[in-house]
C-alpha positions as CSV (number, residue, x, y, z in Angstrom):
1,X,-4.0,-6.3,13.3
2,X,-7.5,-8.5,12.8
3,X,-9.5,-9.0,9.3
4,X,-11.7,-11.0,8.5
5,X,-13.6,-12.6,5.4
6,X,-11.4,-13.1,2.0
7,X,-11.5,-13.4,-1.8
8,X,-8.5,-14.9,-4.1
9,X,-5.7,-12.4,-4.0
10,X,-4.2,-12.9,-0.4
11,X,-5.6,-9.4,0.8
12,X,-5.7,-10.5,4.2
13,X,-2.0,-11.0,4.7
14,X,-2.5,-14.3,6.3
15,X,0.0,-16.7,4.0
16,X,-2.5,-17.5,2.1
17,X,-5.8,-17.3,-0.6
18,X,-8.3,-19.2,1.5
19,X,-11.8,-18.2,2.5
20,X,-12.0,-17.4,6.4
21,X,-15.2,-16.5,8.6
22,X,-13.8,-15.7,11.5
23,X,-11.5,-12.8,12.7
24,X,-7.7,-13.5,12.7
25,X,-4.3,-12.3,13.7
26,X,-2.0,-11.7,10.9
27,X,0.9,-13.1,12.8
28,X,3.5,-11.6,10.8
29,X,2.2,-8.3,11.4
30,X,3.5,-8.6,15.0
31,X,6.6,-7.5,15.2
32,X,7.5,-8.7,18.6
33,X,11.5,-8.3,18.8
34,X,11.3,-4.7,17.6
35,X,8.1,-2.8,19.2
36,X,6.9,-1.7,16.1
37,X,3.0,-1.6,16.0
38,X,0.7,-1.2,13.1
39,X,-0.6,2.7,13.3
40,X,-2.9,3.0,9.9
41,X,-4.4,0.8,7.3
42,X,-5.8,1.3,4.2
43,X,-8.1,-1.9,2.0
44,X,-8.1,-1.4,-2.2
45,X,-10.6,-4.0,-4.1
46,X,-8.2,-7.1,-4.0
47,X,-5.0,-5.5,-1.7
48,X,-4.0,-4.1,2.1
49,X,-1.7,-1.5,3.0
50,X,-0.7,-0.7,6.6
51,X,1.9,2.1,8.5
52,X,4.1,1.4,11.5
53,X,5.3,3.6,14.2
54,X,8.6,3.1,12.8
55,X,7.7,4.3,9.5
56,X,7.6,1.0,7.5
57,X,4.8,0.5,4.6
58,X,4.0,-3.2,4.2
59,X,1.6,-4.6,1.2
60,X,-0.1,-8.1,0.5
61,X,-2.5,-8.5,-2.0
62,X,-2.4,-8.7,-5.6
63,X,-0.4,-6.5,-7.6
64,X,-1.2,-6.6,-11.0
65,X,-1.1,-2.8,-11.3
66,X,1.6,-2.8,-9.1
67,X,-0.7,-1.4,-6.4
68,X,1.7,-2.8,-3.7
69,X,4.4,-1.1,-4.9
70,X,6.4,-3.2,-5.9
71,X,7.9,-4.0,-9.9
72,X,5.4,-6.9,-11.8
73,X,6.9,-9.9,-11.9
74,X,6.0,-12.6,-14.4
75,X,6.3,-14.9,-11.4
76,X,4.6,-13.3,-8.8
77,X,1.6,-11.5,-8.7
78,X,0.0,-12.4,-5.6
79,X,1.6,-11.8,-2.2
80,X,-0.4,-13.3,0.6
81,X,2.1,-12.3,3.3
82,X,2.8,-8.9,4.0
83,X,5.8,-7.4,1.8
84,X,7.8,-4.7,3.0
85,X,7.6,-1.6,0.6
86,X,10.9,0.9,-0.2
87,X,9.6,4.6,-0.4
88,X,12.2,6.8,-0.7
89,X,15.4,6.5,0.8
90,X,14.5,8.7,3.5
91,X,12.3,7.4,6.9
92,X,9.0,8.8,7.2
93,X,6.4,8.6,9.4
94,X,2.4,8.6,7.6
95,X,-0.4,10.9,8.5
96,X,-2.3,9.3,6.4
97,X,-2.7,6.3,3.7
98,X,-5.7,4.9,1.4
99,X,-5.7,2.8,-1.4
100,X,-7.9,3.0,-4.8
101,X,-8.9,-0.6,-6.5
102,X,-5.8,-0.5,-7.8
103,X,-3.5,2.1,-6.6
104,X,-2.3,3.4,-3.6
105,X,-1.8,7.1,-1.9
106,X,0.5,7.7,1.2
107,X,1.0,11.4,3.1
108,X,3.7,11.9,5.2
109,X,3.7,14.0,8.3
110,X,5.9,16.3,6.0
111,X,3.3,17.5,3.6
112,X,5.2,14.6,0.9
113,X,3.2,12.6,-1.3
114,X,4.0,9.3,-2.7
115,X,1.9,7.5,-5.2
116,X,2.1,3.7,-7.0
117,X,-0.4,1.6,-8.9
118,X,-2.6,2.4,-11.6
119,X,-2.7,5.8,-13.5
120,X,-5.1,4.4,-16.5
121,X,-7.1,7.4,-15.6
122,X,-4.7,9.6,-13.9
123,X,-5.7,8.3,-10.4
124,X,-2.2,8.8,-9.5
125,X,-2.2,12.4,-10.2
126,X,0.2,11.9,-13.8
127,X,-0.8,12.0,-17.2
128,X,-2.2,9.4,-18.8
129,X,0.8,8.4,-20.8
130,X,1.7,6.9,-17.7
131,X,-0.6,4.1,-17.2
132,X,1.2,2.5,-14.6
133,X,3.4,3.7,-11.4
134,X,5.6,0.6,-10.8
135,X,7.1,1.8,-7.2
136,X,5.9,4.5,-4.9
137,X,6.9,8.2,-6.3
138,X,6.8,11.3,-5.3
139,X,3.4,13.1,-6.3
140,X,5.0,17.1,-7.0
141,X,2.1,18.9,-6.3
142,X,1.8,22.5,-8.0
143,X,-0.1,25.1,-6.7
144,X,-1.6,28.2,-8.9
145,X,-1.2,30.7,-5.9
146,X,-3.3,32.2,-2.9
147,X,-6.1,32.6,-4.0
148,X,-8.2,32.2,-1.4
């Protein structure tokens, strides 16, 4: 996987914060013993989220909303290298995933949704007495019937 140009918050997933103008590799990205390859990826305002064949979410970015799904840390609220990311105990493999400014979306090829991030506004699809969605959950979705 390639990116190019950066702000402060490690979003490129290169091990660092610093400006680049060129395209690069982000070498840990590779996973050369295993065969896994990066499928989809998704960019949010200061954050990066990318799929593998195997099923595997991985983050880098900020996460001050906890957009990479993982729980804030006092410590740590940048990660400049890709992070793996627990959903579920159960291995999926993504149709499809996209990231807000600050929150993050997944599908799987099951029809399951998982959500994590920001929910200030309800961009996570819960109420607003949840402002925040530490780790990815499970979005229930409802339907009203067939009425179509």
């Amino acid at each position: 996987m390639f990116k190019i140009h950066s702000l402060i918050a490690g979003q490129l997933g290169l091990g660092h914060t610093n400006q680049t103008d060129r395209v690069l590799c982000i070498k840990s990205l590779k996973f050369h013993r295993t065969n896994e390859k990066v499928l989809l990826a998704a960019c949010g305002q200061q954050s990066s989220l990318v799929a593998t064949n195997f099923g595997s979410l991985h983050a880098f970015g900020s996460n001050h909303r906890c957009q990479l799904g993982v729980k804030p840390s006092v410590l740590t609220k940048m990660y400049p290298s890709p992070i793996k990311i627990q959903c579920s105990s159960m291995r999926f493999s993504w149709k499809q995933i996209s990231m807000g400014a600050e929150h993050a979306c997944v599908l799987a090829n099951n029809g399951q949704v998982y959500v994590w991030g920001s929910n200030l506004y309800g961009q996570c699809g819960f109420e607003q007495k949840y402002p925040m969605i530490e780790t990815p959950t499970q979005l229930k979705l409802v339907y009203a019937g067939d009425s179509m």
